[in-house]
C-alpha positions in Angstrom: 0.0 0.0 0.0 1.7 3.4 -0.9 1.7 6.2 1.3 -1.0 8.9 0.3 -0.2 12.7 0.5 -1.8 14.5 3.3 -2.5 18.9 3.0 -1.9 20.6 6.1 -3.4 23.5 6.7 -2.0 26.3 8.2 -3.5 27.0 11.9 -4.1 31.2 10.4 -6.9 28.9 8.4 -8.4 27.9 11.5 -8.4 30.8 14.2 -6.5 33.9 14.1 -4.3 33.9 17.2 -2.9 37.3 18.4 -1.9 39.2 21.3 -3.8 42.0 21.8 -3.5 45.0 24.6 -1.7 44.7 28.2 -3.3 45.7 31.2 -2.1 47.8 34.3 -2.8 46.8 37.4 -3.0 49.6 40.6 -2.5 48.1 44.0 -0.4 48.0 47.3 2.4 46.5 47.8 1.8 47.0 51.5 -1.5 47.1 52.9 -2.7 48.1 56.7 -4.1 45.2 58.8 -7.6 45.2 58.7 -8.3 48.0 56.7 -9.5 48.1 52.8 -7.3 49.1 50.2 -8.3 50.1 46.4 -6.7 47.4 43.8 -7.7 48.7 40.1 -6.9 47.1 36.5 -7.6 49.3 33.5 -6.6 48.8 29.6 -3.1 50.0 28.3 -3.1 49.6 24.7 -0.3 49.0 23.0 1.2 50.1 20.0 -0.9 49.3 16.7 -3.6 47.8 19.3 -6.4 48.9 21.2 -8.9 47.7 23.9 -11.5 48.2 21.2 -10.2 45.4 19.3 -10.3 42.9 22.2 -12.3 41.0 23.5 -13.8 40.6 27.1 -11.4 39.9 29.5 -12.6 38.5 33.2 -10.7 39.7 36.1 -10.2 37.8 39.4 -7.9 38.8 42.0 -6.7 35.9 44.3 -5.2 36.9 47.6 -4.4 34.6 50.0 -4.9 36.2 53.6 -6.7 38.7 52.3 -10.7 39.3 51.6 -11.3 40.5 47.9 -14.7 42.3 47.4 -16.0 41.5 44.7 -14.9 38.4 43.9 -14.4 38.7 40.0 -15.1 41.4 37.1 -16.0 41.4 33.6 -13.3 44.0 31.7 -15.2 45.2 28.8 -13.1 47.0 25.9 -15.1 50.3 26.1 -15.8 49.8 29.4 -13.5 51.6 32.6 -11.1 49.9 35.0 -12.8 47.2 37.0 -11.8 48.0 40.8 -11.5 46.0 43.8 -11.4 46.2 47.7 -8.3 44.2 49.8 -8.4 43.7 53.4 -5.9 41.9 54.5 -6.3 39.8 57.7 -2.8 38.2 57.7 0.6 40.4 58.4 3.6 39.3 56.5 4.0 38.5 53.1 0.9 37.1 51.6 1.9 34.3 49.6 1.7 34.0 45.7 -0.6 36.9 45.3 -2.2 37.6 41.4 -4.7 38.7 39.0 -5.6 36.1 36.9 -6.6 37.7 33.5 -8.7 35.3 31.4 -10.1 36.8 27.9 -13.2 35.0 26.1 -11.7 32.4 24.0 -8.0 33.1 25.2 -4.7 31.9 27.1 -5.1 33.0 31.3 -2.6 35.2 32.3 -1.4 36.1 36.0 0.2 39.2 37.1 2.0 38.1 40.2 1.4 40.9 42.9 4.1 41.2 46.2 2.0 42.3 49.0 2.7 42.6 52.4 0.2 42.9 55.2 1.8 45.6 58.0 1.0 47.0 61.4 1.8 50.1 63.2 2.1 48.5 66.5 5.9 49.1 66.4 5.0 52.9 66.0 2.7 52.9 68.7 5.2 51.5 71.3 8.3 53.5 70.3 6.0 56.7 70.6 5.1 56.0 73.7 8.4 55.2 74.8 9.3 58.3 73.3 7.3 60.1 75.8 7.9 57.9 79.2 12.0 57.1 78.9 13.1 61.1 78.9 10.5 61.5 81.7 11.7 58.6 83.8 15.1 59.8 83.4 14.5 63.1 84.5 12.2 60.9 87.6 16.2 59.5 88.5 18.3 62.7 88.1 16.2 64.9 90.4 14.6 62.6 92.4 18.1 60.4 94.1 17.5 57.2 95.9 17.4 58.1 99.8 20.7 56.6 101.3 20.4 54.6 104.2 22.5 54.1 107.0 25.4 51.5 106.6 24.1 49.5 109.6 20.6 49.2 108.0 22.5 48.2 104.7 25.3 45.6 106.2 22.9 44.2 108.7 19.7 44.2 106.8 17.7 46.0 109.9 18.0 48.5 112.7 19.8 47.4 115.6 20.7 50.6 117.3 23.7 52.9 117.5 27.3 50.8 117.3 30.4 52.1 117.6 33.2 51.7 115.5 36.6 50.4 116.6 39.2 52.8 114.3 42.3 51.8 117.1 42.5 55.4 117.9 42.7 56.3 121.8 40.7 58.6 123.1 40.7 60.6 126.2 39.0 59.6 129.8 36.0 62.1 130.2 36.3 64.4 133.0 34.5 65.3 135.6 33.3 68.5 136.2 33.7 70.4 139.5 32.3 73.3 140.0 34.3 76.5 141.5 34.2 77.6 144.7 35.9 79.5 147.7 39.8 78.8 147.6 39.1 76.4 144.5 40.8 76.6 141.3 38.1 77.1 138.5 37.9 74.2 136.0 39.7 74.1 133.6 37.9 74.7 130.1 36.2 71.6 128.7 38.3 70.3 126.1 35.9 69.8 122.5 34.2 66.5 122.7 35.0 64.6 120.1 31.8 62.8 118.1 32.0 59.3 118.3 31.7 57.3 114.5 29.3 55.1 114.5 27.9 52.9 111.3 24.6 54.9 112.1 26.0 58.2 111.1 27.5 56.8 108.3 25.7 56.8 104.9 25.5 54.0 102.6 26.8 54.3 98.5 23.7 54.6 96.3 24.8 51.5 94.6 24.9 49.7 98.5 21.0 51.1 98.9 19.5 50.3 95.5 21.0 46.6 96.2 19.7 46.4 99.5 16.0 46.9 98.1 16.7 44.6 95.4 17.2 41.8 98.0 14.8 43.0 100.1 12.1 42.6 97.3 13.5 39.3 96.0 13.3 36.0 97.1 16.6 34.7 98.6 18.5 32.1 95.5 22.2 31.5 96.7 24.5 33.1 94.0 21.7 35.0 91.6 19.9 37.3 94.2 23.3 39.2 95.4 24.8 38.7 92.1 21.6 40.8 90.3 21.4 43.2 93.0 24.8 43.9 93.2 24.5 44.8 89.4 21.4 46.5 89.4 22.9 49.0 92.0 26.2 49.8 90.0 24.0 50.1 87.3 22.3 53.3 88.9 25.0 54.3 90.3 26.6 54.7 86.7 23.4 56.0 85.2 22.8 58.7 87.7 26.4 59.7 87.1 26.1 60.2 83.7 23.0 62.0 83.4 24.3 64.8 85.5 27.1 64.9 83.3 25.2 64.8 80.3 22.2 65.3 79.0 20.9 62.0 78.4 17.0 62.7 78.5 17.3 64.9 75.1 19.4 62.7 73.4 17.2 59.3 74.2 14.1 61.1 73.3 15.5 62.5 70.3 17.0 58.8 69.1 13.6 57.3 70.2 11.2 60.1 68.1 14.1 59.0 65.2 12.8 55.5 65.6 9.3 56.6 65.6 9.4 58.1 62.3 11.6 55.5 60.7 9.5 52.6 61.8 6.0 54.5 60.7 7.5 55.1 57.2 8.5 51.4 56.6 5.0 50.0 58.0 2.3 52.9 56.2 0.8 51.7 53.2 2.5 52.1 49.9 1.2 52.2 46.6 2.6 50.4 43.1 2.2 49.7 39.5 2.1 46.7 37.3 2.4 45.8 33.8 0.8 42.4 32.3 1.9 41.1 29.2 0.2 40.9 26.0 -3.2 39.3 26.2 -3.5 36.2 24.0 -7.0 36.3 21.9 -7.9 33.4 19.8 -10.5 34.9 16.8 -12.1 31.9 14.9 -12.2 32.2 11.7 -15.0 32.7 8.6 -15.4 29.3 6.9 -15.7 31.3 3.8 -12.1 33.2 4.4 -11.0 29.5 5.1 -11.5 27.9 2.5 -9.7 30.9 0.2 -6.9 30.6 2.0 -6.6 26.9 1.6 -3.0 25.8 0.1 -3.4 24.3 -3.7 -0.8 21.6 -3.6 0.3 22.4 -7.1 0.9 25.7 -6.6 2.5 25.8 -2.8 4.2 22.2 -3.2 6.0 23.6 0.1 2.3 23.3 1.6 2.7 19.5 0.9 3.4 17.1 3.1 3.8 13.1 2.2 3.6 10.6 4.9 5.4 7.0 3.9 3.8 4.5 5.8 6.3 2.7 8.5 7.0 -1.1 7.7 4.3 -2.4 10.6 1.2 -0.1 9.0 2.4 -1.6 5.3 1.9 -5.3 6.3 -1.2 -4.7 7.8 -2.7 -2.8 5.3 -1.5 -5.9 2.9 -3.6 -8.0 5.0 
């Protein structure tokens, strides 16, 4: 059996297949939690092309972690941009966010969408510390802890005047006689000499603030001293410095810094987005099909003969 020659026909015979205009897509690329957000797609004809031409083209956002209201939209050619409401209900990046573009009779296309779901908690907090850190500052330069006696400190309570033992000697006290007839008047009393004791001595504001530190703490061998002990050279420092310097102004200004830094990367920001050419398939007329039919005599490059393999020749012989 000998092969027979087959025609194949061009697929311009059968539909005309184009790409017709892009669309642009508004939206944001980083959206407030819970709160709506415009998301638009218009034509943008390109050149030799426009939205008159094409066809209808359905429009369906899909968000994950977000609600999109309303679901879907019919992009006419003479018709304006379809828009949409997003409210996010996720923060972070919502993942593999589009617009599926599907025309009548066409290819889908997706314009992929980066979107971000953002807070202003951050703000918020840094704001307020803004206003509380200079003030409690202020609170510690002015307002020093009250030093307590050294007894109270080393002993952990009250027990009443104790004297110190420095080595020094000190004089017996005398006793007063007073002058009369044929007596010798006394002689003047010598300046009495104060007597140190660990009451009249003051305690280091770093020794008081670790005193209330273990006094507020429960007792754990080798972590209560060791925190309180820090904690009170910590102050000690601190109060130093800010009557050296003035700290307040410089930790509010840092913080209000802060405030306006993290505000601007968490507010809601706008974008743009290109899709590609939309692919429209137009059928064809069966009248302009069949005049554009290939004559094999005349287009033998139109012409394609098909041998049959060894297999499909012995069973056709049979």
């Amino acid at each position: 059996m000998q092969g027979q020659p087959f025609r194949t026909m061009p697929s311009s015979a059968v539909a005309g297949a184009g790409s017709g205009p892009a669309v642009l897509v508004h939206y944001y690329h980083k959206m407030r939690h819970q709160r709506a957000h415009a998301l638009q797609v218009e034509w943008l004809a390109s050149p030799g092309e426009t939205p008159a031409t094409a066809g209808p083209v359905v429009v369906r956002p899909v968000i994950a972690g977000a609600l999109v209201a309303p679901a879907e939209q019919t992009l006419e050619p003479s018709s304006g941009p379809a828009t949409f409401f997003v409210t996010p209900v996720a923060v972070g990046m919502l993942p593999e966010a589009r617009v599926a573009l599907t025309p009548a009779n066409g290819k889908r296309t997706d314009v992929v969408l980066p979107m971000k779901g953002v807070r202003q908690r951050l703000t918020k907090l840094l704001l307020l510390l803004t206003l509380l850190v200079p003030i409690g500052l202020l609170y510690l330069k002015y307002e020093k802890v009250e030093e307590l006696p050294l007894s109270v400190v080393e002993q952990g309570q009250d027990s009443g005047p104790r004297l110190i033992d420095d080595g020094r000697k000190r004089p017996p006290l005398e006793r007063h006689i007073p002058a009369g007839p044929g007596r010798k008047p006394p002689p003047a009393p010598r300046p009495q000499q104060t007597t140190a004791t660990l009451d009249n001595v003051k305690a280091s504001p770093a020794q008081t603030v670790a005193y209330y530190v273990n006094k507020n703490l429960p007792t754990i061998p080798g972590v209560t001293d060791n925190l309180a002990s820090g904690v009170g050279h910590a102050y000690e420092f601190l109060y130093a410095w800010l009557n050296q310097d003035p700290v307040p102004f410089y930790a509010g200004l840092a913080l209000l810094v802060m405030t306006g830094a993290s505000w601007l990367a968490h507010r809601s920001a706008s974008a743009r987005r290109r899709s590609g050419p939309l692919q429209f398939i137009r059928p064809a007329s069966p009248s302009s099909a069949a005049d554009r039919l290939p004559d094999p005599e005349a287009d033998p490059g139109q012409v394609t003969l098909i041998e049959p393999t060894p297999s499909r020749a012995r069973s056709g012989a049979e």
